[in-house]
RODO-2510 file (C-alpha; in nm, 4 decimals, decimal comma):
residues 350
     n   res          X          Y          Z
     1     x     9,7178    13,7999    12,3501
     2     x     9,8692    13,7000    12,6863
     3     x    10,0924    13,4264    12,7313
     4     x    10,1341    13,3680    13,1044
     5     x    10,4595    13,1930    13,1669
     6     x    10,3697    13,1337    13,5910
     7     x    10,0499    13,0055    13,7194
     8     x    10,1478    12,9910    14,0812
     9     x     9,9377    13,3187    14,2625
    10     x     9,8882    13,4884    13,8976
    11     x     9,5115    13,4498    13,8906
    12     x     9,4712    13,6692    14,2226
    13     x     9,6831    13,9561    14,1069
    14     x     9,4635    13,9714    13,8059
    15     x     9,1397    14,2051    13,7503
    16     x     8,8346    14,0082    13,8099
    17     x     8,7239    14,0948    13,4139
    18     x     9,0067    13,8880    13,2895
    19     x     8,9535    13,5044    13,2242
    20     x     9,2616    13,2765    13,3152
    21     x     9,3407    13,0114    13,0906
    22     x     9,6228    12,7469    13,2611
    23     x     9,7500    12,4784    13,0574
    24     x     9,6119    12,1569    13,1387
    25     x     9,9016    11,8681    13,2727
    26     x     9,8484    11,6411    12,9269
    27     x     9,8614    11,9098    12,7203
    28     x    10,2069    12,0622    12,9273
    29     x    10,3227    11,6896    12,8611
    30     x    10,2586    11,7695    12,4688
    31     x    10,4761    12,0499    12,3879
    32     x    10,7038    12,2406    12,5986
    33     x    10,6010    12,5720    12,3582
    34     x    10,2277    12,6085    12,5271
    35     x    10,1976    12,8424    12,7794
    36     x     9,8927    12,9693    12,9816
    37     x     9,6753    13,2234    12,8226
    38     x     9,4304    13,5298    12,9647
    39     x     9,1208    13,6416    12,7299
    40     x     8,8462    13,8599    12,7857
    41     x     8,4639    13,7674    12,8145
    42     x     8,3270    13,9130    12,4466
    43     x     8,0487    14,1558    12,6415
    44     x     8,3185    14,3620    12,7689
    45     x     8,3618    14,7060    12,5975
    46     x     8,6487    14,8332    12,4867
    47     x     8,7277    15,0838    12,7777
    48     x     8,7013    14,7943    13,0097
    49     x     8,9280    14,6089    12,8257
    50     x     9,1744    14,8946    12,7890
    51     x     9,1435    14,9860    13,1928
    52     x     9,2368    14,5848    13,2709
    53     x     9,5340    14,6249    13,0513
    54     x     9,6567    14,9423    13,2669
    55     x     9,6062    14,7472    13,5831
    56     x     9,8401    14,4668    13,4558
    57     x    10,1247    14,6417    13,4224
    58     x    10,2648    14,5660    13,7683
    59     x    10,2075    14,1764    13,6660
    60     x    10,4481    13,9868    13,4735
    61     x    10,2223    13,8119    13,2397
    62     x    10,4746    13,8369    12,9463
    63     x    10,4509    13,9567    12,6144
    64     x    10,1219    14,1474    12,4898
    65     x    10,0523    14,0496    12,1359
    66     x     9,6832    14,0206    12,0775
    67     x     9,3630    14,0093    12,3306
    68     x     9,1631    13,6800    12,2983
    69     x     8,8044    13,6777    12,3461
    70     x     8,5962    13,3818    12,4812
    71     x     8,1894    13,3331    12,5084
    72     x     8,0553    13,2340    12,8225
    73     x     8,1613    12,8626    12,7980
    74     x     8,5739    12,9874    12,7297
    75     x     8,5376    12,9094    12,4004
    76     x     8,7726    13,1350    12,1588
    77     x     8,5287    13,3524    11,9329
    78     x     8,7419    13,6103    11,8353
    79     x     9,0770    13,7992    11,8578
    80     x     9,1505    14,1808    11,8613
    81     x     9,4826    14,3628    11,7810
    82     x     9,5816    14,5737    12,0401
    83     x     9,6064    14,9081    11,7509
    84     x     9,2389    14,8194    11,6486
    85     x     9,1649    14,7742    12,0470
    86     x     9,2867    15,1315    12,1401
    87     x     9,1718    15,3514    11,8372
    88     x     8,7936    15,1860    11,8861
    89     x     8,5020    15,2997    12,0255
    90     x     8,4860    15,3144    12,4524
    91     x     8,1804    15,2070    12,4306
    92     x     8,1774    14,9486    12,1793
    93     x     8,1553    14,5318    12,2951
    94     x     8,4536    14,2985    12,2161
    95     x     8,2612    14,1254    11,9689
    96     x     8,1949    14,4064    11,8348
    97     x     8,5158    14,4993    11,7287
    98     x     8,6876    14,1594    11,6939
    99     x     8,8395    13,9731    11,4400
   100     x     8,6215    13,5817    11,4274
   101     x     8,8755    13,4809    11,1654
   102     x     9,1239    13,2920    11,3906
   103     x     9,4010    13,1008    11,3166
   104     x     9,4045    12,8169    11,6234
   105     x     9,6334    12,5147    11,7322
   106     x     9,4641    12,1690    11,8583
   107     x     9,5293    12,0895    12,1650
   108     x     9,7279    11,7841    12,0758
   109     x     9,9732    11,9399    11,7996
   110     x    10,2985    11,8474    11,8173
   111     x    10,6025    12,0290    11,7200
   112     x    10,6447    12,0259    11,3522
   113     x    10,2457    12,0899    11,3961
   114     x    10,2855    12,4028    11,5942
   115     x    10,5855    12,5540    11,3374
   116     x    10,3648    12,4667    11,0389
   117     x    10,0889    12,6229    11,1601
   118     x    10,2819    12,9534    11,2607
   119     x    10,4420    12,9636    10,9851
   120     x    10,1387    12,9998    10,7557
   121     x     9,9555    13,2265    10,9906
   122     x    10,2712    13,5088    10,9744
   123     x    10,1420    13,5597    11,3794
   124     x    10,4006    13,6170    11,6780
   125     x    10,1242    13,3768    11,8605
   126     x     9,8747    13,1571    11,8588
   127     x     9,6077    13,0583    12,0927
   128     x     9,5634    12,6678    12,1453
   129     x     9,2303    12,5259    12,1891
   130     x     9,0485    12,1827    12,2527
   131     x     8,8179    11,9621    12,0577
   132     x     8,5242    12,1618    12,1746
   133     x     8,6993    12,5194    12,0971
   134     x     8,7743    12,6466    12,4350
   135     x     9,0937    12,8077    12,5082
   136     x     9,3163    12,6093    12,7019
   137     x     9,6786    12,7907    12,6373
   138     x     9,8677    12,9666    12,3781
   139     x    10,1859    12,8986    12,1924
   140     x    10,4569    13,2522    12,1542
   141     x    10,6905    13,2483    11,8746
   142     x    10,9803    13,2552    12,1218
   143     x    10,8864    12,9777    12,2991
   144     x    10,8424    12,8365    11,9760
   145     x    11,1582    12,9017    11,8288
   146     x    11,3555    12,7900    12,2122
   147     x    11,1742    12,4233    12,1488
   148     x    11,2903    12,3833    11,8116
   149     x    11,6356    12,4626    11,8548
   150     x    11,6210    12,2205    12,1688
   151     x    11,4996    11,9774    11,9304
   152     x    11,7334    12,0512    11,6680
   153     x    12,0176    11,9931    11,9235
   154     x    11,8517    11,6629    11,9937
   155     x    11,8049    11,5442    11,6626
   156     x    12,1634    11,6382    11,5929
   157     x    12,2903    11,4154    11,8569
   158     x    12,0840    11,1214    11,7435
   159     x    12,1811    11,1488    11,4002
   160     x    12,5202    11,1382    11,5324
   161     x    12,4495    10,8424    11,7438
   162     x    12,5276    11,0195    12,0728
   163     x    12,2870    11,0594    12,3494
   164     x    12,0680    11,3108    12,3313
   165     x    12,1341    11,4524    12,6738
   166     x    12,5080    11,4301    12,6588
   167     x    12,7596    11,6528    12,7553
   168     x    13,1256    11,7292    12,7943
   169     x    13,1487    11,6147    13,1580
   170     x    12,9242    11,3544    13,1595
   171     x    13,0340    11,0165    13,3147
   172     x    13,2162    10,8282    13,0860
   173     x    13,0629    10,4980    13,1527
   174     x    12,7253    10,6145    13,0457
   175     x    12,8315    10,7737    12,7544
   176     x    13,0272    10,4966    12,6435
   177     x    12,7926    10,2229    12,6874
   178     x    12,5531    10,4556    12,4975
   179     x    12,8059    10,4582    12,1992
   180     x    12,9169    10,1314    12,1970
   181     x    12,5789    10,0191    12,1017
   182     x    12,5745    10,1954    11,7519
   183     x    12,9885    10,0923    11,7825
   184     x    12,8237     9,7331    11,7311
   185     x    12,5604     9,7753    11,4819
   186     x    12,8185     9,9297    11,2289
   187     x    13,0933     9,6822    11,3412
   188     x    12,8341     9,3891    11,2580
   189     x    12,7521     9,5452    10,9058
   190     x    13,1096     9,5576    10,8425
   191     x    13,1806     9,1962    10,9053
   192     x    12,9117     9,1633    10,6855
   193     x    13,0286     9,3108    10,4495
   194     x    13,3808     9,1399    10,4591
   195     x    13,2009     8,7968    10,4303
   196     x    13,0407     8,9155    10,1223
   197     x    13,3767     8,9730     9,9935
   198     x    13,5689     8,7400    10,0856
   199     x    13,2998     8,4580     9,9938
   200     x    13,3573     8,4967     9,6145
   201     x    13,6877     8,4219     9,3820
   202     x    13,7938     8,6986     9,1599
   203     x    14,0528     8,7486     8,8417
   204     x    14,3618     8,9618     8,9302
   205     x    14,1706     9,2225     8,7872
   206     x    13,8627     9,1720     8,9429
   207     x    14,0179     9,1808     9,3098
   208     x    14,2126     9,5042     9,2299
   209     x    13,8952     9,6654     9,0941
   210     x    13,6688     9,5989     9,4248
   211     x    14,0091     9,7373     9,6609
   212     x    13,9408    10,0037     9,4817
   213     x    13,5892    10,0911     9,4192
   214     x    13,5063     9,9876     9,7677
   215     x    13,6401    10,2848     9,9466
   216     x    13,4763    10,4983     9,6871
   217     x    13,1483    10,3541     9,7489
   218     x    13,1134    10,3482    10,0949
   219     x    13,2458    10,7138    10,1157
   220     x    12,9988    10,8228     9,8351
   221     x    12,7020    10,6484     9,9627
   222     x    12,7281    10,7546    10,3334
   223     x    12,7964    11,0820    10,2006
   224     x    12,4941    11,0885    10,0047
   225     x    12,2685    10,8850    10,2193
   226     x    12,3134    11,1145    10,4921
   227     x    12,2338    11,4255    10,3125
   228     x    11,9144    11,3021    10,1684
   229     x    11,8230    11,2097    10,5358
   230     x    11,9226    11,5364    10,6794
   231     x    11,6796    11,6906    10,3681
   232     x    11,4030    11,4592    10,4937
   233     x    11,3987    11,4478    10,8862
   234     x    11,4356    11,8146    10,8517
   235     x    11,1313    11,8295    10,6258
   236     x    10,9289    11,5729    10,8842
   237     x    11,0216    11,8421    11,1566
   238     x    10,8920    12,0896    11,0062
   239     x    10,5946    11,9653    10,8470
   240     x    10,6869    12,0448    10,4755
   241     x    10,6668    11,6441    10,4596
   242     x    10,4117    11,4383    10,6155
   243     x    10,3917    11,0632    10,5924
   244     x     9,9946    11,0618    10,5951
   245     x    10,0434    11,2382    10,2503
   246     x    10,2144    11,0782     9,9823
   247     x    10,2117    11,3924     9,7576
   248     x    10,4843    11,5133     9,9834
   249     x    10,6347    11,2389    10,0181
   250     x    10,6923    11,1587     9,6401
   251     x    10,7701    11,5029     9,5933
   252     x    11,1079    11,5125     9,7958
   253     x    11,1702    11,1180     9,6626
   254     x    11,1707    11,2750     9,3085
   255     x    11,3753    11,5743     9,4287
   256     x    11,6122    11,3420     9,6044
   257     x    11,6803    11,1464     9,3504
   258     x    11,7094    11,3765     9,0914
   259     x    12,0213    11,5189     9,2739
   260     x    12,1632    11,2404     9,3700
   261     x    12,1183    11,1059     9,0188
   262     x    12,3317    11,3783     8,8635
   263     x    12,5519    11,3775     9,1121
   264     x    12,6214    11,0006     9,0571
   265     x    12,6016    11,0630     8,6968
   266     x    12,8907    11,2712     8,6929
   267     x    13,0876    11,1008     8,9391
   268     x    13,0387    10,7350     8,7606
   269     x    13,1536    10,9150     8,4653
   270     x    13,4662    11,0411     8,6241
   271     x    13,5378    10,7115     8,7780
   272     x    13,4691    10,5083     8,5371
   273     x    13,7075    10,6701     8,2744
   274     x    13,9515    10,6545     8,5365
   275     x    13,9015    10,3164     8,5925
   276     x    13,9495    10,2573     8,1873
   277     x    14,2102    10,4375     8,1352
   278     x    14,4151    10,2801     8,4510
   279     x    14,3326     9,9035     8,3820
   280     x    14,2690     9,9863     7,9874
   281     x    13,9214     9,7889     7,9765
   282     x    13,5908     9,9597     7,8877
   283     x    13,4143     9,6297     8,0680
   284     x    13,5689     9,7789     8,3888
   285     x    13,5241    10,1627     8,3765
   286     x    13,1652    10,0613     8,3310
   287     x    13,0991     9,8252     8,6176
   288     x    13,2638    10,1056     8,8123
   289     x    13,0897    10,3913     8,6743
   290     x    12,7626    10,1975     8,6980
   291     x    12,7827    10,0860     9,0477
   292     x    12,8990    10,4428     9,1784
   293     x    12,6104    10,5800     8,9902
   294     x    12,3427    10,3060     9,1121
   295     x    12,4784    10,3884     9,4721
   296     x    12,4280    10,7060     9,5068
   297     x    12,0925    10,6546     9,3532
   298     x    11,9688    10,4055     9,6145
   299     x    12,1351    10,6508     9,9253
   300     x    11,9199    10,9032     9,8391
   301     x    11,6014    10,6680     9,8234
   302     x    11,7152    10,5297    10,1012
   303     x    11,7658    10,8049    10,2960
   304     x    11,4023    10,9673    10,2208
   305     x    11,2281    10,6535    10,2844
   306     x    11,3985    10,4852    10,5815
   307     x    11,2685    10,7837    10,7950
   308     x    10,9050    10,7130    10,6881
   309     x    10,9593    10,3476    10,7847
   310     x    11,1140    10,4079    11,1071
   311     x    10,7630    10,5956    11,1921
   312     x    10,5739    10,3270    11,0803
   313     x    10,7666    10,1271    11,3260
   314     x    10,7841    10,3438    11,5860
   315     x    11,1550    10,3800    11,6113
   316     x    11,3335    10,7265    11,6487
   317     x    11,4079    10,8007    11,2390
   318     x    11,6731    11,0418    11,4225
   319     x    11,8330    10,7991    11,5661
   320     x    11,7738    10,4184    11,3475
   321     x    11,7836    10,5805    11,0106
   322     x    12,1366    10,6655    11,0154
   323     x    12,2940    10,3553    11,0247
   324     x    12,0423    10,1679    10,8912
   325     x    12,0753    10,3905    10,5481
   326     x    12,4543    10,3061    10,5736
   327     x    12,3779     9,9079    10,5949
   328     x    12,1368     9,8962    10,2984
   329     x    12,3298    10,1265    10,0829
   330     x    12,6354     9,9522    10,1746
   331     x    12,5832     9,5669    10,1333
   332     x    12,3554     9,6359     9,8323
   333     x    12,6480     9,8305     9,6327
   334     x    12,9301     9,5766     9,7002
   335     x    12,6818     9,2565     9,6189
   336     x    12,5927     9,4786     9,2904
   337     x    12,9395     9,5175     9,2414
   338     x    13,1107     9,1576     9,3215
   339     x    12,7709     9,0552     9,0817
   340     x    12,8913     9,2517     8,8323
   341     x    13,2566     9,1177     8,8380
   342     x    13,2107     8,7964     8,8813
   343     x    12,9356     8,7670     8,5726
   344     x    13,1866     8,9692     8,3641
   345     x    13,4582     8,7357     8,4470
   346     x    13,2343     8,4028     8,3714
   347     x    13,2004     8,5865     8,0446
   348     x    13,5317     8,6522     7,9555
   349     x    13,5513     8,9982     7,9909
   350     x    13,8041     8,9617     8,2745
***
């Protein structure tokens, strides 16, 4: 395969057997990773093929992988490797020779498309065609892996709530007024979530319990929330989870929750026989225990299915789900646990 990297004057300096393949504008808009492609009509022979290759040594048309062959209309019939291409016969046709079981890329793939699909082909390339089969680029695993650690940068930054373009020395007003936005979301879930405390009356008790579970539950949560989402946007990126199949989907919901289940298991456990032992009431150390553990369960649902619904919306799960996991795990937890300790106390356990 070739994998042209400039267009600009390449076509002249190549031999007039060898087909040119540029990358069309919408599909350069699609993915970064395409590059143009050469192939070689399938009625040339082998020698032919072999002499072309000689000639374009003196032209930088990047790495040589695997020769692509195309019918008359450029439509991809076949590939050769270059160690069947040299030991075959002179004389022998392309199609002859070539391999018709191809593993191709639509046009229109997108990224966690493109790493999906070269991951289960074990290639160093693959060519890219359009709905009617003809050749219209080819994707490198280089260029490949340079686009997804661009976009793991990226993603990075969003999940962090920073611009994805940012940098050291960039102005400060910019990058400020790009914080402060995400500065206000969590600053508005936090008065929130001071209203919600401050709107009930507790025991003694009661009001030393939530001082002190609330630290522990927004810690735990966020802590949890965030590493379910990391599991899942990472999974959406790379197409191991797709949100047009809910087998997937369900299958790293169940996963998720399974380890943040035990995790909150044994962490409820531990706090809540702290929380017995230090206010000597078994009522307490289970509301505390029990929250903790129904926390951590709902962060890790939450952060597997927020990204899903930020698609569905059209909204950047990169960049929404973050905080928006925070804000449902949060105000949930502390209205669970102010329920909790305000029923207990109406029933005298308090």
């Amino acid at each position: 395969m070739y994998a042209a990297h400039t267009a600009a004057g390449l076509q002249a300096l190549l031999p007039p057997i060898v087909r040119f393949h540029d990358v069309p504008e919408y599909l350069a808009r699609v993915s970064a990773a395409y590059a143009p492609a050469l192939s070689f009509p399938q009625q040339t022979t082998v020698q032919q093929a072999i002499n072309a290759l000689r000639e374009m040594r003196a032209v930088d048309v990047g790495h040589i992988y695997y020769i692509f062959v195309t019918d008359y209309n450029e439509r991809l019939v076949g590939v050769i490797n270059l160690h069947d291409l040299f030991f075959a016969v002179p004389g022998a046709h392309l199609f002859e020779v070539m391999d018709r079981r191809v593993f191709t890329l639509s046009a229109d793939a997108g990224l966690e498309e493109q790493a999906h699909a070269m991951s289960e082909s074990g290639l160093l390339a693959l060519p890219v065609v359009d709905e009617q089969g003809r050749l219209v680029g080819a994707m490198e695993m280089r260029d490949l892996i340079a686009a997804l650690e661009h976009n793991s940068a990226a993603t990075a930054y969003r999940l962090a709530g920073l611009n994805s373009g940012a940098a050291i020395d960039a102005p400060l007003i910019s990058q400020a007024g790009y914080r402060m936005i995400w500065q206000s979301a969590s600053f508005v879930v936090a008065l929130l979530l001071a209203w919600i405390v401050g709107s009930f009356e507790y025991s003694v008790t009661g009001t030393m319990l939530v001082v002190a579970m609330l630290p522990l539950l927004l810690r735990q949560g966020s802590l949890t929330g965030r590493q379910s989402l990391t599991m899942m946007v990472r999974s959406l990126a790379l197409g191991v989870v797709r949100s047009g199949q809910p087998a997937t989907v369900w299958r790293m919901l169940r996963r998720e929750l399974l380890l943040g289940g035990v995790a909150g298991l044994c962490l409820g456990a531990l706090a809540g026989s702290v929380v017995a032992l230090w206010q000597g009431s078994t009522v307490l150390g289970l509301i505390a225990g029990g929250v903790l553990f129904v926390c951590m369960l709902l962060a890790a649902a939450a952060g597997v299915l927020m990204p899903l619904v930020c698609t569905r919306l059209r909204c950047d799960p990169a960049r929404v789900s973050v905080p928006a996991v925070a804000a449902v795990t949060d105000i949930f937890s502390i209205l669970l646990l102010i329920g909790l300790i305000v029923l207990a106390g109406q029933m005298g356990y308090l």
